[in-house]
VEXDREN-2710 file (C-alpha; in Angstrom, 1 decimal):
% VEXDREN-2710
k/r/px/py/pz
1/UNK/-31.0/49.7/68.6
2/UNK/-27.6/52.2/67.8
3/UNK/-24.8/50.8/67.6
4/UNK/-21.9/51.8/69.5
5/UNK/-19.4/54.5/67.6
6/UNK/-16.9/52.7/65.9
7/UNK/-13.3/53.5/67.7
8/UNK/-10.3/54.9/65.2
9/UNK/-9.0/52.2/63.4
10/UNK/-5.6/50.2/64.6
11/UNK/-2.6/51.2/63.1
12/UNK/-0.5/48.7/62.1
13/UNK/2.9/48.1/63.6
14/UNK/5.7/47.6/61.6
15/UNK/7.8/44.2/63.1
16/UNK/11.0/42.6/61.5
17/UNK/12.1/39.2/62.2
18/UNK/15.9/39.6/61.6
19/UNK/18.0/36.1/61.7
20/UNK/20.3/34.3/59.7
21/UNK/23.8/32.7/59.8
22/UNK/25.6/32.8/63.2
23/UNK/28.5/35.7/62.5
24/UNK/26.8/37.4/59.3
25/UNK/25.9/40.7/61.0
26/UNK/22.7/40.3/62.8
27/UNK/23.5/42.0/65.8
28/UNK/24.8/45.0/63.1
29/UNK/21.9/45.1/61.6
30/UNK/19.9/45.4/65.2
31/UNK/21.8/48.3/66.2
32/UNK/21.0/49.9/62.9
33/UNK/17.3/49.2/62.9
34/UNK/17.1/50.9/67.1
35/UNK/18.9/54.1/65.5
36/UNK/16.0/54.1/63.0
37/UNK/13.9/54.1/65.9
38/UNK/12.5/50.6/66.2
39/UNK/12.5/48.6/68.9
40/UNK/14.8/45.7/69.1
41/UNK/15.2/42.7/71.0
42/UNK/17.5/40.1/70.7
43/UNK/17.8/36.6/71.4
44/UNK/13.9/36.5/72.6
45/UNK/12.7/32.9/73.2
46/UNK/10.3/31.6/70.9
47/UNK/7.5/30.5/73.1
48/UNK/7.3/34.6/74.0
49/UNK/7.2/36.3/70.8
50/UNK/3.5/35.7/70.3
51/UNK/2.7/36.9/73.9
52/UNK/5.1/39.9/72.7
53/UNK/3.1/40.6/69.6
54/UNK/-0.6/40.0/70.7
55/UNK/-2.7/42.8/69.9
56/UNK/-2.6/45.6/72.8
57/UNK/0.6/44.2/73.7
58/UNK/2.8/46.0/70.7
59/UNK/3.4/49.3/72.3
60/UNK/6.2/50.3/69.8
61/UNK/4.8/51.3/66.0
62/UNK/7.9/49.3/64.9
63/UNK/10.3/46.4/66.3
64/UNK/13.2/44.5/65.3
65/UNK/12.8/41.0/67.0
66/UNK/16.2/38.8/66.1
67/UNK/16.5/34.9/66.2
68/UNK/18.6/32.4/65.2
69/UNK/20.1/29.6/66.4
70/UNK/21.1/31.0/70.0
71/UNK/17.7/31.6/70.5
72/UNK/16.3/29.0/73.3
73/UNK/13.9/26.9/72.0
74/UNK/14.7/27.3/68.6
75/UNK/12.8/25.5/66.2
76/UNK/12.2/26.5/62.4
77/UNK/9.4/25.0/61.9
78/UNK/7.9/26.4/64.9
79/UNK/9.6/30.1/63.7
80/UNK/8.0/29.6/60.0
81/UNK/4.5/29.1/61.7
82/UNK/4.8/32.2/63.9
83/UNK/6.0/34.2/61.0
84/UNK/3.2/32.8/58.5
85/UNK/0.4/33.8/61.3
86/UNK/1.4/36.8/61.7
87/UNK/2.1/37.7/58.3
88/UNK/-1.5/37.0/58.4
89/UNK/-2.6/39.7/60.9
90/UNK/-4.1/43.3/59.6
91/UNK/-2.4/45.0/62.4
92/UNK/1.2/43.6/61.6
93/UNK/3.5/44.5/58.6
94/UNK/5.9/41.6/59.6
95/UNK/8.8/40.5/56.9
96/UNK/11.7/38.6/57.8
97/UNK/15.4/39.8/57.1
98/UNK/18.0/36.7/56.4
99/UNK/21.8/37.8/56.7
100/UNK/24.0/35.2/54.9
101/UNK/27.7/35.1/54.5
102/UNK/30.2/32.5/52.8
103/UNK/31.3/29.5/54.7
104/UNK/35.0/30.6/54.6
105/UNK/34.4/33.9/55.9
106/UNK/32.3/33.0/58.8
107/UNK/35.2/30.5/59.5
108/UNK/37.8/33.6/59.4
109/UNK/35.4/36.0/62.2
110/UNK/34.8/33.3/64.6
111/UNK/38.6/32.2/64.7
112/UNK/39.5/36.1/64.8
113/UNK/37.0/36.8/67.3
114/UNK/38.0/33.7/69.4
115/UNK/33.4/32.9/69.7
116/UNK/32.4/29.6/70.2
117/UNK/29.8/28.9/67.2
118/UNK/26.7/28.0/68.8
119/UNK/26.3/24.6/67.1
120/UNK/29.9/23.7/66.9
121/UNK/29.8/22.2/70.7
122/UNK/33.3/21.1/70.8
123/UNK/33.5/20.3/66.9
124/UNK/35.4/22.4/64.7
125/UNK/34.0/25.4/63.4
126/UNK/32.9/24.5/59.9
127/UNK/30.7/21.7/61.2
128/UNK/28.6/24.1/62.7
129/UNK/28.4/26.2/59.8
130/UNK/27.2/23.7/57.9
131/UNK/25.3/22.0/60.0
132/UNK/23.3/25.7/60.8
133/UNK/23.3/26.3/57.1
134/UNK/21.3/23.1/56.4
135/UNK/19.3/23.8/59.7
136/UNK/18.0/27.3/58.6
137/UNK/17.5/27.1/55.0
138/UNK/14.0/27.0/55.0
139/UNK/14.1/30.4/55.9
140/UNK/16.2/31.8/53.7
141/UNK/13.5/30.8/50.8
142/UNK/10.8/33.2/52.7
143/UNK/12.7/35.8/53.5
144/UNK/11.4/39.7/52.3
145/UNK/14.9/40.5/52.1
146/UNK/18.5/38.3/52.1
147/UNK/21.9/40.2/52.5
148/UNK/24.8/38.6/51.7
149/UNK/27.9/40.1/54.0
150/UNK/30.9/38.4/53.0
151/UNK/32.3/41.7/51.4
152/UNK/30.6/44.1/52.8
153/UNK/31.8/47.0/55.4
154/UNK/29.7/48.2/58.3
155/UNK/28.9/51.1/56.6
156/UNK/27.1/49.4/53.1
157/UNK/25.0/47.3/55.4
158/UNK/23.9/49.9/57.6
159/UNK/22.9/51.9/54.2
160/UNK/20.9/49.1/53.0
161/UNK/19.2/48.6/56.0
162/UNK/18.1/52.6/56.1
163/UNK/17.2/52.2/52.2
164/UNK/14.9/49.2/53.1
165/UNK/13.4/50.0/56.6
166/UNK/13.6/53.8/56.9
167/UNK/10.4/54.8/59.6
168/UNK/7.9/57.2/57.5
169/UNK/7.8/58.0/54.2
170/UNK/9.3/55.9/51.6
171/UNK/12.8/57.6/50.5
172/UNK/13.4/57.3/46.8
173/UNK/15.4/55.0/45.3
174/UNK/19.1/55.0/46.2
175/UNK/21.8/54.0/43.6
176/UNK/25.3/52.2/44.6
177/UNK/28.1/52.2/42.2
178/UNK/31.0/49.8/42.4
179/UNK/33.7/49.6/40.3
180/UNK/35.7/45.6/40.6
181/UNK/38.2/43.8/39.4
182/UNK/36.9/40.7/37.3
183/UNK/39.9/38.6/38.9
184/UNK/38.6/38.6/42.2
185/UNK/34.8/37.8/41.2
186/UNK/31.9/39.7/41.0
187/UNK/30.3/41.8/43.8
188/UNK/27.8/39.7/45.3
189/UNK/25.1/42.5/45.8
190/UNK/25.6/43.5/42.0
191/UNK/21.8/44.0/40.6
192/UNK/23.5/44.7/37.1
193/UNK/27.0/44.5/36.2
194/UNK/28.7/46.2/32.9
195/UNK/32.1/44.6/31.8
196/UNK/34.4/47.9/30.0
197/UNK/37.2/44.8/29.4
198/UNK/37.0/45.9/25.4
199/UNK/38.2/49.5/26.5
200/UNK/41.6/50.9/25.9
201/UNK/43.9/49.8/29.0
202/UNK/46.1/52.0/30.8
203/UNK/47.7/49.4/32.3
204/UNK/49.7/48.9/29.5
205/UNK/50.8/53.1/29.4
206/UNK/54.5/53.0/31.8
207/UNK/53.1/56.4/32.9
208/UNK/49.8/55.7/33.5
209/UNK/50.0/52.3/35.1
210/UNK/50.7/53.4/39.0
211/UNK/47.8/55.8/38.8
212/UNK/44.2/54.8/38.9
213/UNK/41.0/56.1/37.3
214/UNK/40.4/59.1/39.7
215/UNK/43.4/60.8/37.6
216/UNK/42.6/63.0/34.9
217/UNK/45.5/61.2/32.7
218/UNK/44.2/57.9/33.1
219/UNK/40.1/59.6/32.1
220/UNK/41.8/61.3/29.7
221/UNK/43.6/57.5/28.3
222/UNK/39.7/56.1/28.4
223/UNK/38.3/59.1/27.0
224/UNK/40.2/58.1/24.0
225/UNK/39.3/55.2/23.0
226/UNK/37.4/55.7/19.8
227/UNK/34.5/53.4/21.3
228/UNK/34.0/55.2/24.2
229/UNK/31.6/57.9/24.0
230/UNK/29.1/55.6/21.7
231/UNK/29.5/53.0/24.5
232/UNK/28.9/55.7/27.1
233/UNK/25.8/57.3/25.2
234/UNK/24.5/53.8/25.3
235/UNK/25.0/52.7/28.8
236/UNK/23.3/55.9/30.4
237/UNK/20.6/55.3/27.5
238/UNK/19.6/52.1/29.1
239/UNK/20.5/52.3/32.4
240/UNK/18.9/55.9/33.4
241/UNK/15.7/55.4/32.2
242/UNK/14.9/52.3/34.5
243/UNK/15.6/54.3/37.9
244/UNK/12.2/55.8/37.8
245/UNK/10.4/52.6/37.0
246/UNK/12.9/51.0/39.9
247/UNK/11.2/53.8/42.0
248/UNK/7.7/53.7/41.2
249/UNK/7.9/49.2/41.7
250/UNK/9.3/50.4/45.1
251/UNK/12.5/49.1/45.1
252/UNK/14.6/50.8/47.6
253/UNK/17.7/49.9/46.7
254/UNK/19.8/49.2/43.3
255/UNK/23.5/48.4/42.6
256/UNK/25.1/48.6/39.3
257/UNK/28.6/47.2/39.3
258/UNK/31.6/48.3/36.9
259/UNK/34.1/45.8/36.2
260/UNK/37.6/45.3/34.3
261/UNK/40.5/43.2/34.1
262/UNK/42.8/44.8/37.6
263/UNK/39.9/47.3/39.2
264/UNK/42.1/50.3/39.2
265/UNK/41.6/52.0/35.9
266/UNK/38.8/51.3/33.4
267/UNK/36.1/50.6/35.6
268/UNK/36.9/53.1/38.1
269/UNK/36.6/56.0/35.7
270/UNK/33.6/54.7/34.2
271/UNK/32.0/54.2/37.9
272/UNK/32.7/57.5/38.3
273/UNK/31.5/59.1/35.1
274/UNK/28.2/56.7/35.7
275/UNK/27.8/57.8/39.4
276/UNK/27.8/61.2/37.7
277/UNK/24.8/60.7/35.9
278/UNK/22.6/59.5/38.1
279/UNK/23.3/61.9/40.5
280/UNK/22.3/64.6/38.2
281/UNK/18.8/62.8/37.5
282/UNK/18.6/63.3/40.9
283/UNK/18.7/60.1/42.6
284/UNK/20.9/59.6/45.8
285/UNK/23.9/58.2/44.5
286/UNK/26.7/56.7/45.9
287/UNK/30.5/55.4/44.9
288/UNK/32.5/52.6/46.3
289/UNK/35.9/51.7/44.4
290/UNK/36.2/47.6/45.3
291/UNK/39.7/46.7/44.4
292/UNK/41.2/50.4/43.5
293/UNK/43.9/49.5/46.1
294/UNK/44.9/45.9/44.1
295/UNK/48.8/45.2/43.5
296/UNK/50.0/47.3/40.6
297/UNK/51.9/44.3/39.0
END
């Protein structure tokens, strides 16, 4: 008896499962993931998703399925067992994207953008935030990837999303700089954060204190300091030689904060001089200046 030629073998579709807080930037994150090329749906009710992703029915080699709250028939227990099942599947590459943001600044975009929060009925807002927030955190513990948007522009999130689920081959590691003011907190998406406090401040200079540290006067001010270049030597000695093992763990994405006291001088030179450095190791590389536009006081 022959057996019948074995067929080519299945390739496996790529499917995100993007949800999250109601306001945190799911809808963003949709659009970014259909200009990668996947296919996204939104707002999908649960019962259908499995019909959706039977095998022979996933035409697409990648889709970006979103549900939350809105989502009729929304259940998380329900949503955890489809995810866990097909997690399970040979044919599927499924991870789950959770977008979180800070109670006060989902508050602030639903009053701004005069939406009714889902759960909020005719409550205030905040009782639906809280009430989702207790609702959905079950997912949150299982997700492949959680982004935190409370401070974070279109643009960064659309980055991350192209870091993490770029179609084709992997792209290598990509390195954000931020420089920050320690007054107003640390960046949330910090990886690794360096405090240059113990530097010379040019806030103190008459001359130097309007300017920021994108002026050569103000590099020239940290320069100075007699601790500098061993501090320097020492930062790029640790830090540069952990992008490549980053890389080769396949981490797609790293962010290495710079902070001092105002978030004008120090840090911004020293996010610069950093950014610098990586670059020429030949990582992509790229600089964001947090609180360069603080009060001068």
């Amino acid at each position: 008896m022959t057996s019948e030629p074995e067929g080519p073998a299945a390739e496996t579709a790529d499917v995100l499962l993007v949800s999250g807080m109601s306001g945190a930037g799911k809808s963003s994150v949709l659009r970014a993931l259909e200009d990668l090329g996947y296919e996204a749906v939104d707002n999908l009710p649960l019962k259908l998703i499995p019909h959706l992703l039977q095998p022979g029915n996933v035409l697409a080699p990648a889709m970006a399925i979103g549900i939350d709250t809105r989502t009729r028939d929304f259940n998380v227990e329900r949503f955890i067992s489809l995810y866990e099942s097909c997690a399970e599947r040979s044919d599927l590459q499924v991870r789950l994207i959770f977008l979180d943001c800070d109670d006060d600044v989902l508050q602030r975009r639903f009053t701004e953008t005069r939406r009714r929060h889902p759960l909020a009925g005719d409550r205030p807002v905040t009782d639906g935030i809280r009430h989702e927030r207790r609702l959905i955190s079950p997912l949150k513990d299982r997700a492949s990837l959680t982004i935190d948007t409370s401070e974070m522009p279109l643009s960064r999130l659309r980055q991350i999303i192209e870091s993490n689920f770029s179609l084709g081959s992997r792209s290598a590691l990509a390195v954000f700089v931020t420089s920050f003011a320690f007054r107003r907190g640390l960046p949330r998406d910090a990886d690794i954060v360096f405090d240059v406090r113990f530097l010379s401040n040019p806030h103190y200079v008459d001359s130097l204190r309007p300017l920021t540290g994108l002026h050569p006067d103000v590099a020239a001010h940290v320069m100075a300091d007699p601790d500098f270049s061993d501090f320097f030597k020492r930062l790029t000695g640790i830090l540069l030689p952990l992008l490549p093992r980053y890389d080769e763990e396949g981490k797609s994405y790293l962010t290495v904060a710079i902070g001092c006291t105002g978030g004008r001088h120090r840090s911004v030179f020293v996010a610069e001089r950093l950014a610098a450095e990586i670059g020429a190791c030949g990582f992509p590389v790229q600089i964001r200046h947090r609180d360069i536009e603080g009060a001068v006081e």
